[in-house]
DRENTOR-558774 format. One record per residue: residue number from 1; x, y, z of N, C-alpha, C in turn. Coordinates in nm, 4 decimals, m for minus. Layout:
! DRENTOR-558774
- NUM  X  Y  Z  X  Y  Z  X  Y  Z .
...
//
This chain:
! DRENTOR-558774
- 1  1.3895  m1.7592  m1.4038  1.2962  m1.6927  m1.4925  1.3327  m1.7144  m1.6384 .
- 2  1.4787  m1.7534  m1.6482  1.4920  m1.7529  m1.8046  1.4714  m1.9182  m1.8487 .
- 3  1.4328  m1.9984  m1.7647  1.3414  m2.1303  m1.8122  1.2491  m2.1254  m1.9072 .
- 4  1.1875  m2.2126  m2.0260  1.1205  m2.1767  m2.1029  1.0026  m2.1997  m2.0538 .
- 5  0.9985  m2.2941  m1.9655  0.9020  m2.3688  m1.8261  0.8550  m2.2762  m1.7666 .
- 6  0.9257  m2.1515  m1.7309  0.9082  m2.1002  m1.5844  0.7467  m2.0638  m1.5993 .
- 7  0.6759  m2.0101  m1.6902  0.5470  m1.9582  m1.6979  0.4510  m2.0495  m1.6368 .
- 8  0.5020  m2.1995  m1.6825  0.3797  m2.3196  m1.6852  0.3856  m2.3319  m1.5033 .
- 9  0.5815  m2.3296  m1.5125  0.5637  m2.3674  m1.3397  0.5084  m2.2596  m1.2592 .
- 10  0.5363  m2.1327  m1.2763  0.4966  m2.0306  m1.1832  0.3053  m2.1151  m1.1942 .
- 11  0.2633  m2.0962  m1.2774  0.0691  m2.1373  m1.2820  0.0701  m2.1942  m1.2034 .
- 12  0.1375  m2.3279  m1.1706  0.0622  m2.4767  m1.1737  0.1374  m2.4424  m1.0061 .
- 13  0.2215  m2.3531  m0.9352  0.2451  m2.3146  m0.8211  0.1211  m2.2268  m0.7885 .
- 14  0.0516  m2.1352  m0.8566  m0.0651  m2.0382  m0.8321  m0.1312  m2.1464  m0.7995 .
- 15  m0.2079  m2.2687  m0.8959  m0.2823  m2.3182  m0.8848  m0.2759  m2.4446  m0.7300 .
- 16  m0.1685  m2.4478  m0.6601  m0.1193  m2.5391  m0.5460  m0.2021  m2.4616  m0.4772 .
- 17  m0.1673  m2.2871  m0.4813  m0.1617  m2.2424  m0.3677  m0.2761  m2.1676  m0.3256 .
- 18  m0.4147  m2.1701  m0.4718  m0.5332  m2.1849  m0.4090  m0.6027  m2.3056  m0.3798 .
- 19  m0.5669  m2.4098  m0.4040  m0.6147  m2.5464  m0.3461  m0.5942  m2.5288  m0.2703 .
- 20  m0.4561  m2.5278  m0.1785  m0.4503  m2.5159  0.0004  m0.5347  m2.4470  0.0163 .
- 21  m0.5974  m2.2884  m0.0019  m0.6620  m2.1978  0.0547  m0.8049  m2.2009  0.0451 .
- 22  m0.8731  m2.2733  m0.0833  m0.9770  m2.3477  m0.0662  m1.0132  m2.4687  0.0765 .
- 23  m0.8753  m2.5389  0.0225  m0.9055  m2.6519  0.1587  m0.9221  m2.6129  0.2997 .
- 24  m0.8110  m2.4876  0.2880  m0.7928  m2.4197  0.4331  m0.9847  m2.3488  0.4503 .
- 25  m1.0490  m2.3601  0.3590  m1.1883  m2.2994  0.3877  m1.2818  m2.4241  0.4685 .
- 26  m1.2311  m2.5370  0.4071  m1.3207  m2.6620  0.4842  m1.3010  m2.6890  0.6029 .
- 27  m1.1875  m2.6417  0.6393  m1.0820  m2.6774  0.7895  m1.1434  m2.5316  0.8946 .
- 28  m1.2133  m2.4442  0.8360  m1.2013  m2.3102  0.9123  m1.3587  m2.3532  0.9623 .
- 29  m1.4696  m2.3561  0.8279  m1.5530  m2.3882  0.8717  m1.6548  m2.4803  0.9762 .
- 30  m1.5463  m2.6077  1.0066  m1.5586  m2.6880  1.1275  m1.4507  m2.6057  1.2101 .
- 31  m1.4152  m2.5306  1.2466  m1.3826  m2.4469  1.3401  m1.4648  m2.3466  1.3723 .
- 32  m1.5047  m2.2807  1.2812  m1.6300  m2.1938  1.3594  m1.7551  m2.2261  1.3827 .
- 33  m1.7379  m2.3694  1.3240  m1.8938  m2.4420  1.4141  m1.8297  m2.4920  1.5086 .
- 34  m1.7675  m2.4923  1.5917  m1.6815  m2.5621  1.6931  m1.7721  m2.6360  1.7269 .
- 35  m1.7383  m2.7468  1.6392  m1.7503  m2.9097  1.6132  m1.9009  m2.9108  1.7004 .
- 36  m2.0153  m2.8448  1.6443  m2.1662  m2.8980  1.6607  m2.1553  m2.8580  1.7989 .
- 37  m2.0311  m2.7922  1.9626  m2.1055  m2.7489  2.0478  m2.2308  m2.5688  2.0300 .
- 38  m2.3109  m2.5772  2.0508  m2.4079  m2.4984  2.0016  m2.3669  m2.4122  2.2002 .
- 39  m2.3363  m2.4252  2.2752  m2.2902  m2.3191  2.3637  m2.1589  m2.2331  2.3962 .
- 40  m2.0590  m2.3233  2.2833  m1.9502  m2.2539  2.2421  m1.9386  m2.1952  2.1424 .
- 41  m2.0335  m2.1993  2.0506  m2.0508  m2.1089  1.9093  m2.1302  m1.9817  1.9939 .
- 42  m2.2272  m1.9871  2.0694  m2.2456  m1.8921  2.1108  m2.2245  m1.7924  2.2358 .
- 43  m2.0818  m1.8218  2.2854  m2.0224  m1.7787  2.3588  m1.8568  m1.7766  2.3117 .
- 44  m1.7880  m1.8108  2.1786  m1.6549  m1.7941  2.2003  m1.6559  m1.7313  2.0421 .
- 45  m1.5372  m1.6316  2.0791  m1.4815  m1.5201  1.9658  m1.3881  m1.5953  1.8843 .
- 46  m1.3788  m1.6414  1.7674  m1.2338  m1.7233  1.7115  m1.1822  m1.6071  1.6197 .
- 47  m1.0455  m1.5914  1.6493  m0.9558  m1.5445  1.5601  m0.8698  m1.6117  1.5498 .
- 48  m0.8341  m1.6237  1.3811  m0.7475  m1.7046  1.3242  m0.6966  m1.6297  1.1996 .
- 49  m0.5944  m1.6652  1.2209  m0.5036  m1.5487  1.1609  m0.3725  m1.6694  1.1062 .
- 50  m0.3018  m1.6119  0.9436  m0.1654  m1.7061  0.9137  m0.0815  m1.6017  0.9985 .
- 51  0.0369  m1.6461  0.9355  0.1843  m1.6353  0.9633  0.2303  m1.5516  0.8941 .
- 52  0.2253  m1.5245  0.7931  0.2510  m1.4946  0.7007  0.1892  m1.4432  0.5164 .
- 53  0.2098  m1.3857  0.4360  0.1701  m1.4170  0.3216  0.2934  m1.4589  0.2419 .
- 54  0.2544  m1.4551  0.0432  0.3332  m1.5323  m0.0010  0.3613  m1.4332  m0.1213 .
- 55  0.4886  m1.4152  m0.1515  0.5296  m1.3694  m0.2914  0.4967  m1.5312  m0.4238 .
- 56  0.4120  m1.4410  m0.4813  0.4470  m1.5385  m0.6210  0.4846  m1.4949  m0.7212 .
- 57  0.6324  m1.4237  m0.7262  0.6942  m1.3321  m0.8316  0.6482  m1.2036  m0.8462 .
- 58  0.5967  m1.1742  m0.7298  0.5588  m1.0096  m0.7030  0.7135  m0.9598  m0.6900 .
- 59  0.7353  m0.8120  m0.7319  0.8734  m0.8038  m0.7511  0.9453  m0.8489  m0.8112 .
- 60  0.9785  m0.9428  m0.8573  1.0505  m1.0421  m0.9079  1.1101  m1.1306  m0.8245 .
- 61  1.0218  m1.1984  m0.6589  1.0599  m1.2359  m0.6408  0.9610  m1.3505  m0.5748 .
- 62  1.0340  m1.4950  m0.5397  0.9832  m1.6038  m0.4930  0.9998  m1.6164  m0.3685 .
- 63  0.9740  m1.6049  m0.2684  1.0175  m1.6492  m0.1800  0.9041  m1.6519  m0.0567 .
- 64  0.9205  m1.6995  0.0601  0.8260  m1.7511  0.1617  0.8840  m1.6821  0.2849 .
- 65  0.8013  m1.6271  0.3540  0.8734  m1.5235  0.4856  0.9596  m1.4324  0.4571 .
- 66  1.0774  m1.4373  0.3734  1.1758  m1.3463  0.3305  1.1337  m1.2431  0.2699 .
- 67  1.0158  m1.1467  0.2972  1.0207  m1.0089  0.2215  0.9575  m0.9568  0.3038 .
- 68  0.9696  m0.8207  0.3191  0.8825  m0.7274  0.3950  0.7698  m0.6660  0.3519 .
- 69  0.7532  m0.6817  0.1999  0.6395  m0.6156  0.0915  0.5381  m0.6355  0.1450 .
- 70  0.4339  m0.5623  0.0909  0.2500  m0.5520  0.1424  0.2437  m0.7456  0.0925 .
- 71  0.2777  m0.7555  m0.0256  0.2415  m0.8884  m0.0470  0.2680  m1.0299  0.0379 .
- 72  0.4020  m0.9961  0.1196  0.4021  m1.0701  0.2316  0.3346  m1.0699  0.3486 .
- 73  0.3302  m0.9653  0.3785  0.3022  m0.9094  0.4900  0.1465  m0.8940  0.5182 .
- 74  0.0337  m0.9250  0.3834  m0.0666  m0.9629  0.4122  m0.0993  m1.1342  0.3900 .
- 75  m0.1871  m1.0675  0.5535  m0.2255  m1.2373  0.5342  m0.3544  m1.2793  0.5642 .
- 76  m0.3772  m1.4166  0.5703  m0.5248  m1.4477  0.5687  m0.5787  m1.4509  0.6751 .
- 77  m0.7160  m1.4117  0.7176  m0.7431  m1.3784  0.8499  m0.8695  m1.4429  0.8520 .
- 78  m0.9402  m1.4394  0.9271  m1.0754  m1.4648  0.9554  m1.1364  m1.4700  1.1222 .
- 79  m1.2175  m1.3960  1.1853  m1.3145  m1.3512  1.2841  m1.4158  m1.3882  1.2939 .
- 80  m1.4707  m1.4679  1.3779  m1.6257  m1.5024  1.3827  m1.6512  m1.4161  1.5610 .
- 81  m1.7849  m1.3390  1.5325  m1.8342  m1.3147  1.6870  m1.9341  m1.3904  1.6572 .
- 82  m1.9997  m1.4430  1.7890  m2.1373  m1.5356  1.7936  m2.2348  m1.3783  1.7830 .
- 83  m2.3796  m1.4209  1.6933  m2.4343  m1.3080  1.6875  m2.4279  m1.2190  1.5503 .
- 84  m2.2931  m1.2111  1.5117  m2.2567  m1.1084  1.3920  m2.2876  m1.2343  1.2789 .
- 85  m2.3792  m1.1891  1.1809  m2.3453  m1.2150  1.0443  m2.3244  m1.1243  0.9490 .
- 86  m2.2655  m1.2138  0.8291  m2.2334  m1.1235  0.6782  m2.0793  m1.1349  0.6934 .
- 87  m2.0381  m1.0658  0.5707  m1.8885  m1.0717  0.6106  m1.8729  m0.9376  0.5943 .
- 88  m1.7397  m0.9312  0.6093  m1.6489  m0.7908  0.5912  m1.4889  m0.8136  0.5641 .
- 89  m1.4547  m0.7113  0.5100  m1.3159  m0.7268  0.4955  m1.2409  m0.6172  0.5321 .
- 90  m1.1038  m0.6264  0.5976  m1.0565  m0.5133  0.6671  m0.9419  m0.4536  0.5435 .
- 91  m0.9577  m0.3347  0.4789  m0.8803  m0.2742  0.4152  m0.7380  m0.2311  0.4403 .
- 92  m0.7551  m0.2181  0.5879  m0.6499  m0.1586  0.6591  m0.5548  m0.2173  0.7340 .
- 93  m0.4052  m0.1812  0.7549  m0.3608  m0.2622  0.8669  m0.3962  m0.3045  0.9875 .
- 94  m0.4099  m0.4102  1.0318  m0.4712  m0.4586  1.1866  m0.3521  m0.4818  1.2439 .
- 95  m0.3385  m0.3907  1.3845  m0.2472  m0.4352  1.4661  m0.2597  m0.5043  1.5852 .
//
């Protein structure tokens, strides 16, 4: 942190790590069209869920898997039922 850098690098790490999560949107969406079959979109539930979330100097700290904080510990999710549209977002812990 006491780099004179560290500001530019922490960004240009923010900015990595919504490109993946953008991209990860192009990759989800041919998943819940499961690839043009039109009797498996309307018969199969996909949940997809990460691993994990990510500190980006929340706390003061960097790190990947290593924290127990809300900021790790949420992560990116997404649910398709055949039938349901709109979205929603779950506020709450899902167990």
């Amino acid at each position: 942190q006491a780099d004179p850098e560290f500001k530019q690098d922490l960004d240009l790490l923010l900015k990595v790590y919504r490109g993946n999560a953008r991209y990860l949107d192009k990759i989800l969406g041919e998943l819940l069209n499961l690839w043009g079959n039109r009797e498996a979109r309307e018969n199969t539930i996909v949940v997809f869920v990460s691993d994990h979330g990510e500190t980006h100097m929340d706390r003061g700290q960097l790190t990947h898997a290593m924290s127990l904080h809300d900021e790790a510990l949420a992560v990116a999710s997404a649910i398709h039922v055949p039938g349901h549209s709109g979205a929603f977002a779950f506020e709450d812990q899902i167990h």
